[in-house]
N, C-alpha and C positions, 0 to 999 in steps of 0.2 A: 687268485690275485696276480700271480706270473705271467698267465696266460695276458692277463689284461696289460698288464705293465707293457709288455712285447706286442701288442695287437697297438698300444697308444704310441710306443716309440716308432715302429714302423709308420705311423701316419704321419707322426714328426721327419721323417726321414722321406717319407713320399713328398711331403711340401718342401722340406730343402730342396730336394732336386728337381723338382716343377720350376722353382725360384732360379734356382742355381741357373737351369736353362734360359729362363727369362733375360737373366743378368749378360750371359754368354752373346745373345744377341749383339752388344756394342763393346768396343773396345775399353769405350770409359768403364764401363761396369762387368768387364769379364774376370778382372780379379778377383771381385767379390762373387761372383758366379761360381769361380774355382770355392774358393773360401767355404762356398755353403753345402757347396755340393759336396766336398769332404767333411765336413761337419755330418751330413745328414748320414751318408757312407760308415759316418764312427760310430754313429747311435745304432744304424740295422746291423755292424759287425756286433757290438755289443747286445744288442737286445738280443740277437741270436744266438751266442755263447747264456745266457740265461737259460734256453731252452733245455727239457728237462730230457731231451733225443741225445743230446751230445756225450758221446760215447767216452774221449779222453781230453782231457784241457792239458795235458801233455803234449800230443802228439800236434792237436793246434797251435801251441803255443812255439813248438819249433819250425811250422808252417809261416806263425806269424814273421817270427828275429829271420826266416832267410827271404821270406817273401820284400821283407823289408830293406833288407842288405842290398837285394837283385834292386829294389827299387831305387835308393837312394843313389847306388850306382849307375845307374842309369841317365835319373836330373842331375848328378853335376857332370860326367863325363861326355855323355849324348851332345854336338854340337846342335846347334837353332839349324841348321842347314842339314842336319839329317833326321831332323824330326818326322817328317813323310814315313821313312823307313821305320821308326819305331812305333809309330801312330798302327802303321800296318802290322807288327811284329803283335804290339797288344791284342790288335782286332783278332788276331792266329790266337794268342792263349785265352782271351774271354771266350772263342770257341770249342778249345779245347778242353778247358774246365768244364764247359756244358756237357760235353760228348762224354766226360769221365763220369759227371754223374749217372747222364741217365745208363753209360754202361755197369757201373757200380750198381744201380737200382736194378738194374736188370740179373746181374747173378743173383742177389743179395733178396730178390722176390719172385724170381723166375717162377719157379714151381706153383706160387698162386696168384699168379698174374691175370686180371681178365682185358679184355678189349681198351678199354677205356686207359687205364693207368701203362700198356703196353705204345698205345697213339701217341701219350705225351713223351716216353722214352726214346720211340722210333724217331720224334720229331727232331730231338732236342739231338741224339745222335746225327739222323742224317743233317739238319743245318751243322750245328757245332762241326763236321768234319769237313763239311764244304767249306766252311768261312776258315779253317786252321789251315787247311792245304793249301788253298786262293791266295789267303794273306801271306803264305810262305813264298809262294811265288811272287805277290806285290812287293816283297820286300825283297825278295834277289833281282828284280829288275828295277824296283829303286837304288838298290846297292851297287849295281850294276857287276850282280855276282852273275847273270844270263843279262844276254842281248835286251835291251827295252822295245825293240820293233815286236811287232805282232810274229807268231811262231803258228803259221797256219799249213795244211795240208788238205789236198782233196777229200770230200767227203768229212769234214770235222763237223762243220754242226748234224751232218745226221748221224755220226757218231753219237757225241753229246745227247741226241736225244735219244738213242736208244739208252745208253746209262741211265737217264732220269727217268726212262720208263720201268725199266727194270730196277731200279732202286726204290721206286714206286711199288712195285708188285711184290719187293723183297718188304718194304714197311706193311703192306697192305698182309699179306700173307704171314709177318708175325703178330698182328693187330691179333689173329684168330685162335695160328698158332705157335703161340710164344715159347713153347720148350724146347722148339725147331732154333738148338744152338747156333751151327753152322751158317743158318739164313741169316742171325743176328751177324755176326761176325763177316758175312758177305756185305749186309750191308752197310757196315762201319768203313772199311777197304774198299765199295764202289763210292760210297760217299766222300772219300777221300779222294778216288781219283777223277771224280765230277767236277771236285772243288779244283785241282790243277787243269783240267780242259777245258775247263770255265774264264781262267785268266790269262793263259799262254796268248790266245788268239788277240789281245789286249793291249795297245799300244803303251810306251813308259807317258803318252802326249793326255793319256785318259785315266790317268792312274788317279786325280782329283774327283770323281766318279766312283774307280773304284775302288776306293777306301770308305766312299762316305758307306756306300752299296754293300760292305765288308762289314764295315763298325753297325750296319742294319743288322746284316745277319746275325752278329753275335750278339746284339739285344733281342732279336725274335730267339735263338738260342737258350739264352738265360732267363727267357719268358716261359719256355716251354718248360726247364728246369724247377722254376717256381711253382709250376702245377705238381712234378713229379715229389717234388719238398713241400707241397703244400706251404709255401711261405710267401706272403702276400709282397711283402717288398720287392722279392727277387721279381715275380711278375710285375710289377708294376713300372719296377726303375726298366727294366728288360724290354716294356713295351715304348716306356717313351724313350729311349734310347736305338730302340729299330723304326720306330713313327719319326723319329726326326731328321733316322739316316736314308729314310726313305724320299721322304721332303726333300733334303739339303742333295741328294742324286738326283731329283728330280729338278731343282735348281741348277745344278753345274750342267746338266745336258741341255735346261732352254737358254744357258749362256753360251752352250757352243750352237743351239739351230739344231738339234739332234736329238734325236727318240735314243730311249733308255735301250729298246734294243737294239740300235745300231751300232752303241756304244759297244755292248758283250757281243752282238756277233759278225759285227763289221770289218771287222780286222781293220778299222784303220789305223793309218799312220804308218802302212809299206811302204818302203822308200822306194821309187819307182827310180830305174835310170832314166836320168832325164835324154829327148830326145835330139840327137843333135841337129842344128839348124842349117837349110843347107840352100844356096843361092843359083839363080841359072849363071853361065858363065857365056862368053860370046862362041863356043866352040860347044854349047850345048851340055857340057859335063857338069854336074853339080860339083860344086865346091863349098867348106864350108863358111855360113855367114860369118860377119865381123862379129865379136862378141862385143857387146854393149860396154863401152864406158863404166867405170865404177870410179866416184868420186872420193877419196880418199884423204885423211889429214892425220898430225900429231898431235898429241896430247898440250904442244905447249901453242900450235895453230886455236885448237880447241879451247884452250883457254884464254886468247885473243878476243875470241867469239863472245863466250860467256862475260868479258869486262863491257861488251857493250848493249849487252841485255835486260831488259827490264822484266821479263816474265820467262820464267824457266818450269818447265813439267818434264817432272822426272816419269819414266816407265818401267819398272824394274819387271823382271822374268825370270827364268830360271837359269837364265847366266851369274843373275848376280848371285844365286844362292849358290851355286858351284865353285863360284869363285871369291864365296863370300865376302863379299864385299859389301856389304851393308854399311857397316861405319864408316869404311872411307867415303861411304854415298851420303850421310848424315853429315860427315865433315866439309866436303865439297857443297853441301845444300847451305850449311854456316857461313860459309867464308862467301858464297854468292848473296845471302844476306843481308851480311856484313857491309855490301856493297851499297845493298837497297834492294838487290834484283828480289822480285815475286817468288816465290819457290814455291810448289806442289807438286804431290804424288798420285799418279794416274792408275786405279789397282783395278784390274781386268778381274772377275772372278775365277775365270781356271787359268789362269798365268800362273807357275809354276807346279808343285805335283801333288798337294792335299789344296784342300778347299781353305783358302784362309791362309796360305803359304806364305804368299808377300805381306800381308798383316803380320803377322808374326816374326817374321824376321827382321820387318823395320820396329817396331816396337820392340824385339832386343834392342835394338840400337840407339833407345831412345831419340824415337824420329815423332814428335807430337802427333796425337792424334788427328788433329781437324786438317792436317797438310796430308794423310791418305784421304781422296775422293773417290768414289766408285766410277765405273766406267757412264752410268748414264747420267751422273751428273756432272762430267768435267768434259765430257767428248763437245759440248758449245763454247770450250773456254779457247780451244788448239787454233784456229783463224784466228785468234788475238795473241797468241805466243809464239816469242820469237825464237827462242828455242826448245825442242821437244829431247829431251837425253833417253834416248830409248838402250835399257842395260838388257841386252842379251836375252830379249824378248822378241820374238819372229812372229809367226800365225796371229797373233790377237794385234798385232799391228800393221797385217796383212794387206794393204786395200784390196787384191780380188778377191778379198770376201764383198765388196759390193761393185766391182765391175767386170768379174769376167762369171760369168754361167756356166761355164764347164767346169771351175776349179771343186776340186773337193770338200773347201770349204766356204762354197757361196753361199752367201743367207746369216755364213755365222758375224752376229754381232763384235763388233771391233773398237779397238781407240781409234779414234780420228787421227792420228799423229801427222798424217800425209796433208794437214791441208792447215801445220804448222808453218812460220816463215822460213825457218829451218831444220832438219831433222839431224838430228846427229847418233848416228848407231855404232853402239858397242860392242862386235865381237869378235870371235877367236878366227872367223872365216868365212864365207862366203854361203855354209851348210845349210841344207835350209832345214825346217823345225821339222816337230814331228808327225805335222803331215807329209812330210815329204816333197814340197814342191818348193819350186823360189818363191823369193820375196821382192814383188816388182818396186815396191820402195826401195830397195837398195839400190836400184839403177836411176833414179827419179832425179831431176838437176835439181832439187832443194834438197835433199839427202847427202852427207859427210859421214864414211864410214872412218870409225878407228878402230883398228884391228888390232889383238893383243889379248891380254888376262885381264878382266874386267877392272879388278881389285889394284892390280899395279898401272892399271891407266888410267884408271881416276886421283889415285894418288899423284902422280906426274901432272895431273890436269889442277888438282891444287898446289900443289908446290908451284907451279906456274902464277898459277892465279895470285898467288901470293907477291 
């Protein structure tokens, strides 16, 4: 009767998180998404403490009060703007908990281990330890505890692939023979430093990639683990949690025009020095060109502009999450309102550094939902507005993504902001993103840059407005 109890709750708990996914799809309906998805999460914790394997409800239960503690601290302290980083921080322990089991199964069975229950140990170690190292590195170059540009050297990807072959031959050869200690333990520690050679080369500009790519691995992880537990929910939530971080990687790469692998082994986003331009002179000597005009205004010119606008499209990036500025960007969308002017939000899919960035952060801010548009249904709206507020968003604003052929990121799809009546850009400097190249909109005679802290110049641009 146990048996069954726990065989039914876990199906209850497979359809909350089927649901829960379904619900996560829209913003209207992601809270209830969360809502069921931990409901379903409370049933298989609980059906699985039923289980008649569980060794001490002691030592779990002290698991549980710190597991809880770490977590509650976490949601109130963790600002919305450093979310990316913990997103990645988790995807690191959902891997490493997989890696702890199947190393636990593995002392704890070694001596009668055959082929089969050895396959799902090796698997569930080597993913779990790639995805724990990876995401450690995801998270010091979102933290910006190491550099975000790509960390490349001669010879790395045939590096890289000699590791995964030989991590290969280390799984394949304890598949047969498992009491071969040392090979286990070889391959825990190349798995591990597979999973840092894997992300180093990886720009902070592709980190929306790979995270989703990370949160894969540690549901194929935890899938693998569910064979080793024989526990149908751990495989199941495990699978559709690596099937969807598969999906949603393969989403963010056809939003940048990019194959998955040239995401992991591209290295892009090295910032090249740019080259300097240089002119004939009448005595033959190169000298160098004038540098282009940059149009330039204040925050209270800026708010001038804004009193005589009827249609404003906001485009937020990853300036504003730096600079957090969200609410002041919610407040400034009010008071333009207020006025009568149009207000909408223009949300690029990989603009900022997880998939989903700028959702979330204006949804703290309580910014309603139906005023974020995605990039293919507002890009026909920009030839009717009159001003485009682009926050500290470069590359997906880019036009030579569709007029120059040599740029590194031609082909990738873009807002249209450039063929707004005005553009007005918000940042700290002239840098350009993390591709590495300028931004020919910033030199454009419809373009007004404001230069500054996102967050304190939009503040100044309402207080104007006002």
């Amino acid at each position: 009767m146990t048996t069954q109890i726990i065989e039914i709750s876990y199906l209850l708990a497979a359809i909350s998180f089927i649901l829960g996914l379904k619900y996560l799809s829209s913003p209207e309906t992601a809270s209830r998404g969360m809502l069921l998805s931990q409901l379903g999460m409370f049933i298989a914790v609980i059906a699985t403490l039923l289980n008649h394997s569980v060794v001490s409800y002691g030592m779990i239960l002290v698991g549980i009060v710190i597991g809880s503690l770490i977590g509650s601290l976490l949601a109130t302290k963790i600002q919305m703007t450093a979310m990316p980083q913990m997103v990645a921080l988790l995807n690191g322990f959902g891997g490493l908990s997989s890696a702890l089991v199947g190393g636990g199964e593995f002392l704890r069975s070694q001596a009668h281990l055959t082929p089969y229950p050895m396959t799902t140990i090796g698997l569930t170690v080597l993913i779990g330890m790639v995805t724990f190292t990876g995401s450690l590195i995801a998270f010091a170059k979102l933290q910006e505890l190491m550099r975000g540009t790509p960390i490349v050297f001669p010879g790395q990807n045939a590096l890289n692939l000699v590791f995964f072959f030989v991590a290969l031959g280390l799984f394949g050869y304890l598949a047969f023979v498992p009491t071969m200690t040392p090979a286990f333990w070889a391959l825990i520690v190349l798995s591990g430093i597979l999973g840092v050679m894997v992300v180093i080369p990886i720009g902070g500009g592709d980190m929306p990639v790979v995270i989703s790519l990370l949160n894969s691995y540690s549901g194929l992880a935890a899938a693998a683990s569910g064979f080793i537990l024989n526990n149908n929910v751990l495989i199941i939530s495990g699978s559709l949690v690596g099937s969807a971080g598969i999906i949603l990687s393969q989403l963010m790469c056809k939003a940048m025009n990019r194959s998955l692998g040239n995401v992991l082994f591209g290295a892009f986003g090295q910032i090249a020095a740019p080259k300097a331009q240089v002119a004939a002179s009448p005595d033959k000597q190169a000298t160098p060109a004038a540098a282009p005009e940059v149009r330039s205004g204040s925050p209270e010119e800026a708010a001038e502009i804004f009193k005589k606008a009827k249609k404003v499209i906001i485009v937020p990036g990853y300036g504003m999450a730096v600079a957090q500025a969200q609410h002041a960007v919610r407040e400034l969308a009010e008071l333009l309102q207020n006025q009568g002017t149009e207000v909408s939000y223009a949300i690029h899919p990989v603009a900022g550094r997880m998939p989903g960035h700028m959702n979330v952060l204006l949804a703290e801010a309580n910014v309603p939902y139906d005023q974020l548009i995605d990039m293919d249904d507002i890009n026909d709206e920009f030839p009717e507005t009159d001003v485009s507020l682009v926050i500290g968003a470069n590359d997906v604003v880019n036009p030579a993504a569709d007029t120059d052929p040599n740029s590194p990121i031609y082909g990738m799809p873009i807002l249209h902001v450039d063929q707004s009546k005005l553009v007005m850009v918000l940042k700290r400097s002239m840098k350009p993103g993390f591709a590495g190249i300028d931004n020919e909109l910033f030199l454009r005679p419809n373009t007004m840059m404001v230069f500054g802290d996102a967050k304190s110049t939009i503040v100044k641009m309402a207080e104007a407005l006002k």
